[in-house]
PLY file of the C-alpha trace (Angstrom):
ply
format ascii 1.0
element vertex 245
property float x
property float y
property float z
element edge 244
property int vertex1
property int vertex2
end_header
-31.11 -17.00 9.39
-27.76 -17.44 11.03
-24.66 -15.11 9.16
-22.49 -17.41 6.71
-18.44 -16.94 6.17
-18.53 -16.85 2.73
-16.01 -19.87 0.97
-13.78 -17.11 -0.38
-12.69 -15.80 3.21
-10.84 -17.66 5.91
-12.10 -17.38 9.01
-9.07 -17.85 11.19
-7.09 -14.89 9.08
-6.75 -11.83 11.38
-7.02 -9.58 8.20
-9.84 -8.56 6.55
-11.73 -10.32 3.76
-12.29 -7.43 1.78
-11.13 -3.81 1.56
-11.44 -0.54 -0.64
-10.39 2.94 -1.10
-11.07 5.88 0.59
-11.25 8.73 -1.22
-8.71 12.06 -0.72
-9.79 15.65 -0.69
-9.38 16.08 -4.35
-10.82 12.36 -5.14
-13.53 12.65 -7.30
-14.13 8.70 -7.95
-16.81 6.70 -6.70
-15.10 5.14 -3.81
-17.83 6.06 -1.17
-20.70 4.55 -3.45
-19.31 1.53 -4.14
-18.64 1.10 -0.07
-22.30 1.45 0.63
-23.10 -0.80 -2.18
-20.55 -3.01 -1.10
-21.74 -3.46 1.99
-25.79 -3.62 1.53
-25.45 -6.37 -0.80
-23.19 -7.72 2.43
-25.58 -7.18 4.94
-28.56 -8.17 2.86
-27.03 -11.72 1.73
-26.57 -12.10 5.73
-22.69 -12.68 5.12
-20.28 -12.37 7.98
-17.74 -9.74 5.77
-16.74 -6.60 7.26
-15.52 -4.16 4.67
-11.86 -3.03 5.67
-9.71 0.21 4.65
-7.04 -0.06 2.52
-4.19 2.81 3.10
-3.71 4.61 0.25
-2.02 8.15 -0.71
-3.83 9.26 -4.05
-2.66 13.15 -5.43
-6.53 12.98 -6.76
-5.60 11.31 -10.20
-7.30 7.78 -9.46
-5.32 6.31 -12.00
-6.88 2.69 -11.05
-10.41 4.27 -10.31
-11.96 2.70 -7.51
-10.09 0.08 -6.18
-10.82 -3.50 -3.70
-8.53 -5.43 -2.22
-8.92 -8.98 -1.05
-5.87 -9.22 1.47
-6.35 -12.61 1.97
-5.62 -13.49 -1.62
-3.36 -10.99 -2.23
-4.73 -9.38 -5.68
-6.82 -6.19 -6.47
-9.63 -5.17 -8.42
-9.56 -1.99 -10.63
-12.06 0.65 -12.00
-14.72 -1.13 -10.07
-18.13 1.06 -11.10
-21.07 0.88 -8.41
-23.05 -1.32 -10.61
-20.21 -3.77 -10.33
-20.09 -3.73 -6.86
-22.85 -6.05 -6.44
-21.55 -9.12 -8.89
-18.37 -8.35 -6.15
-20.27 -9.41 -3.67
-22.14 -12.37 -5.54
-19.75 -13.46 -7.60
-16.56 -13.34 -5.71
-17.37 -12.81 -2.10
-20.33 -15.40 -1.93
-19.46 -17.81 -5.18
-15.46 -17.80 -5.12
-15.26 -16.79 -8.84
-12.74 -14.04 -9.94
-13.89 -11.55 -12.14
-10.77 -11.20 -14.55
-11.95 -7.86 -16.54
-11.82 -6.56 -12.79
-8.06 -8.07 -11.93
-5.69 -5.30 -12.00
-2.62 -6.59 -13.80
0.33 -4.67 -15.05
2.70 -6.78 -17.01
5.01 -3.84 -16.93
5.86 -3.84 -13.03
6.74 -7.20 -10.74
6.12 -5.84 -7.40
3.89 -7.32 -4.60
0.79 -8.45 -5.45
-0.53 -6.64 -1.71
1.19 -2.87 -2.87
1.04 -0.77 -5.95
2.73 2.22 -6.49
2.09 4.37 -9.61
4.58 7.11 -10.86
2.11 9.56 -10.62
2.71 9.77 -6.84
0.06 7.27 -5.99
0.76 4.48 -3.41
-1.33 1.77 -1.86
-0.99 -0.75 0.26
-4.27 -3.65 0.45
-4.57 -3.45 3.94
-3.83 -1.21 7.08
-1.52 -4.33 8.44
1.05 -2.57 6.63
3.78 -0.28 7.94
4.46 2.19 5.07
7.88 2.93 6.65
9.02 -1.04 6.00
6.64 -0.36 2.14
9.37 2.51 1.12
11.99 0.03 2.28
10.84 -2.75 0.14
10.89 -0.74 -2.90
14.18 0.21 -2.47
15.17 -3.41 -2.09
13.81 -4.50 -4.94
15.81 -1.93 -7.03
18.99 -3.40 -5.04
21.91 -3.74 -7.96
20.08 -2.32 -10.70
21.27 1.09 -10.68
24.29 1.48 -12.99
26.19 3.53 -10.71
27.05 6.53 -13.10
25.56 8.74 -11.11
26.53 10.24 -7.17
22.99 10.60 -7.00
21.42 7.17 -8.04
24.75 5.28 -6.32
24.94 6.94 -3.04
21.93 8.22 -3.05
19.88 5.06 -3.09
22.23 3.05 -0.47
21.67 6.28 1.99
18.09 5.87 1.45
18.32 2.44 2.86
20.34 2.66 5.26
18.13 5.60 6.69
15.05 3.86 6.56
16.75 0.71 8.34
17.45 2.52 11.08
14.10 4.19 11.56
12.48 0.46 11.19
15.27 -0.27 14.05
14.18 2.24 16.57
17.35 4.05 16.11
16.14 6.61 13.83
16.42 10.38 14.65
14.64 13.77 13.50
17.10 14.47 11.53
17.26 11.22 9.31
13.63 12.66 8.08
15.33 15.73 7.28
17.93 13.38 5.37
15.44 11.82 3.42
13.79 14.85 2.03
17.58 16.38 1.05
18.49 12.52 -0.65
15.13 12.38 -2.33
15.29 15.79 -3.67
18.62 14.91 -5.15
17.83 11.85 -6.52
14.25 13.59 -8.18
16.27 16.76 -9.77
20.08 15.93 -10.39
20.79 12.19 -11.77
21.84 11.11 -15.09
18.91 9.18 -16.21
15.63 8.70 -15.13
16.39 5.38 -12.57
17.07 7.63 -9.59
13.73 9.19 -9.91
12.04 5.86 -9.98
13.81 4.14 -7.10
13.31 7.13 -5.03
9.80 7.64 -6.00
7.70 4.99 -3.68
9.84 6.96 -1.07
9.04 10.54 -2.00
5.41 9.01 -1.87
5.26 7.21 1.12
6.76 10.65 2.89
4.21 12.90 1.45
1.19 10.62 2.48
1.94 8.68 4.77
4.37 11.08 7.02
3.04 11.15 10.42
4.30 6.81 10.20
7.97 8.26 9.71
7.15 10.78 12.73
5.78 8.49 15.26
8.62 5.74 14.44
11.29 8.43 15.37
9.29 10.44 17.73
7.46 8.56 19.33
9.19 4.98 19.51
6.13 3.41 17.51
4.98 1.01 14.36
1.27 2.45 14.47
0.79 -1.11 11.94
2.71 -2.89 14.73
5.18 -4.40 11.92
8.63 -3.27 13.13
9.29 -5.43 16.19
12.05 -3.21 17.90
9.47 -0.54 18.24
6.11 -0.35 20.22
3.19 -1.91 18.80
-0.32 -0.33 18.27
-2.42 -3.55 17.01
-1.65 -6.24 14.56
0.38 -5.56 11.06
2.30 -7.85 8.76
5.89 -7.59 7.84
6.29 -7.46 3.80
8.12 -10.59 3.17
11.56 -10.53 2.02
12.40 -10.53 -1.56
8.17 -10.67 -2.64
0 1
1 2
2 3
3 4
4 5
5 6
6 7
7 8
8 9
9 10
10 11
11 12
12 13
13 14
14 15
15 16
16 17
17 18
18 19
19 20
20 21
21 22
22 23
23 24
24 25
25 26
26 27
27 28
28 29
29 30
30 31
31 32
32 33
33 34
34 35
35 36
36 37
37 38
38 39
39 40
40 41
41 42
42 43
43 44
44 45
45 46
46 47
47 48
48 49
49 50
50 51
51 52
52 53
53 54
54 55
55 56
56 57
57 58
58 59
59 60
60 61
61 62
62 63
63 64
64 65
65 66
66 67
67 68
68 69
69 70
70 71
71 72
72 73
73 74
74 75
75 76
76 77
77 78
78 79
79 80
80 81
81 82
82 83
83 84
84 85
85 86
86 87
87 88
88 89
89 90
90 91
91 92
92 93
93 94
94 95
95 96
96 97
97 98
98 99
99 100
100 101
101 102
102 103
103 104
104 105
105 106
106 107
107 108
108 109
109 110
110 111
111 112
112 113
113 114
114 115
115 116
116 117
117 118
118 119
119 120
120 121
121 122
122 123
123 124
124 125
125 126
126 127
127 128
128 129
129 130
130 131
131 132
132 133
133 134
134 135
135 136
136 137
137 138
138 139
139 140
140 141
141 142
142 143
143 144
144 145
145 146
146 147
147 148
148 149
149 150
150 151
151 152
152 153
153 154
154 155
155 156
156 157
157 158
158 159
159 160
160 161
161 162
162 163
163 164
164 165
165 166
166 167
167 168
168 169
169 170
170 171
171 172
172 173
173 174
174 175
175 176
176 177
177 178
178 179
179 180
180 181
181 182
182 183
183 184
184 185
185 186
186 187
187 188
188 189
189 190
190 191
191 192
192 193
193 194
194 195
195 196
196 197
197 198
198 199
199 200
200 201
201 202
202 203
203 204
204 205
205 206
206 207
207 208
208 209
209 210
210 211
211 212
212 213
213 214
214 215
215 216
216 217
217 218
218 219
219 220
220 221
221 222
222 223
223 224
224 225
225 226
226 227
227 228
228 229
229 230
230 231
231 232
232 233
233 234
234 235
235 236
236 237
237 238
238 239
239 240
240 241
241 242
242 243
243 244
């Protein structure tokens, strides 16, 4: 029996169909079970679905449990157990259907539907198309003209950020603007007025602390390893977060 592309996938998308956690060092969720189940029910349905990686940095809380991605549609599911795995597969993959008590939704946040970010330190982003460099740049963005500007910390601080990251996406950055993001973070985590410096600096402090060897190779090394920031080198494909999502 020849392999089928499932209705729910496109074919002629360069990114995956479907994704999923990996777990950390200190993970104790069922990520790795739900991969295998994932992808038995895959294989034994004869569907032509690879199972990507999502990029995520998790501290070990799983606040979302075990977590798929379908890039191509832009959503995630949440606290998916390995006996759900399988109506995944059936149900969504094979059948089109969304299963809505899966559908992570937080009414609370208006981000991009392809990133979350939890305050816990958590970060994701649904596929590894994405440059976590340009990820703690879109945060920051969409926090543009918020702050209230009491603060030297949340005023200057957040602008700095920015305008750091900017030219690291540019292929101007240098060592020392890594060095300068650590200081302005700290700052903005310890001395503000309210609590809005720590959350716009946040998705920054956490895209540093997991996903620092990005920042490194952007500066060091003249390189996008998602291939996203066009000034730099390219090492394979990677999508650039559209503006304003």
């Amino acid at each position: 029996m020849e392999s089928q592309i499932p209705i729910f996938c496109h074919s002629d998308e360069q990114r995956p169909c479907v994704t999923i956690c990996a777990p950390s060092a200190s993970c104790e969720c069922d990520c790795d079970e739900v991969r295998r189940i994932l992808q038995e029910e895959i294989t034994s349905r004869n569907l032509e679905v690879s199972v990507g990686e999502m990029k995520v940095g998790c501290n070990g809380e799983c606040p979302y449990g075990v977590l798929i991605g379908f890039p191509q549609k832009g959503y995630y599911y949440s606290h998916v157990s390995p006996e759900q795995a399988r109506e995944v597969v059936t149900g969504t993959l094979e059948k089109g259907h969304i299963i809505f008590d899966l559908l992570h939704v937080d009414p609370l946040k208006s981000t991009s539907g392809r990133i979350l970010y939890d305050r816990s330190g958590f970060i994701a982003a649904i596929d590894q198309g994405f440059c976590m460099v340009r990820v703690a740049h879109y945060f920051l963005e969409f926090e543009e003209g918020v702050s209230c500007g009491k603060c030297t910390p949340c005023r200057v601080g957040s602008v700095e950020l920015r305008e750091i990251l900017e030219r690291i996406m540019s292929g101007e950055g240098q060592p020392e603007d890594l060095q300068r993001l650590d200081l302005v973070c700290r700052a903005m985590q310890d001395a503000p007025y309210c609590d809005f410096a720590r959350t716009t600096s946040g998705p920054v402090v956490a895209a540093l602390k997991h996903f620092r060897s990005e920042f490194e190779k952007h500066v060091d090394q003249r390189v996008c390893p998602a291939g996203a920031c066009d000034p730099l080198g390219r090492e394979g494909e990677g999508e650039k977060i559209p503006e304003g999502e």
